[in-house]
N, C-alpha and C positions, 0 to 999 in steps of 0.2 A: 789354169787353176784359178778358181774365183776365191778372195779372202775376207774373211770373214768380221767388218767391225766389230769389234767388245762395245757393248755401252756402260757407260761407270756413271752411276747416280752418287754427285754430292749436294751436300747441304750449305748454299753458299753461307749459311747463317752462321757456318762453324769454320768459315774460312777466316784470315788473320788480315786484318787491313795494314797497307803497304804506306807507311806515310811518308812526305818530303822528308829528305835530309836535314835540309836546311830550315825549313822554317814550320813542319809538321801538318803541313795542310796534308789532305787527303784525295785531293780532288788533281785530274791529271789530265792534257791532251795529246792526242797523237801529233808526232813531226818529224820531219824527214831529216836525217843528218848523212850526209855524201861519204866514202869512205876512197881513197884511191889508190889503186895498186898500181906500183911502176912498173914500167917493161921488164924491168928483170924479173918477177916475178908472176905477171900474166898470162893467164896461157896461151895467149894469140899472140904475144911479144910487144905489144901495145898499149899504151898506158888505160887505164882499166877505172871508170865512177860505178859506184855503186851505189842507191840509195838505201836506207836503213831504216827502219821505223822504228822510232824510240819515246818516249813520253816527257813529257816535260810539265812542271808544275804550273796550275792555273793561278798562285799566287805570286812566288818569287821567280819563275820561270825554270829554275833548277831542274836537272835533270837526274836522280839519281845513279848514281854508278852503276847498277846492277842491270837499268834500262839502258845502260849504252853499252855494256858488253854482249 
């Protein structure tokens, strides 16, 4: 059974900018933050990295919270 992508047209002009937390810049880069599961709950029984891609602010480095969960 082949499925079908929807395309959905927005208008980034009417999207809402996401600013720093902390010091209100707008501007952000990508960066990896490790996350580690212990053996008791991995599924292979073995301690577990994962990398994570989360953004971080180009002025005060800040990441905010809604990009680390």
């Amino acid at each position: 059974m082949q499925q079908q992508q929807q395309q959905i047209n927005l208008d980034i002009k009417q999207a809402e900018d996401v600013p720093c937390e902390k010091c209100g810049n707008l501007y952000f880069s990508p960066v990896v933050m490790l996350k580690r599961f212990s053996p008791l709950v991995s599924p292979n029984g073995q301690e577990l990295k994962v990398p994570v891609q989360v953004f971080q602010c180009t002025s005060c480095n800040d990441v905010n919270i809604p990009f680390s969960e």
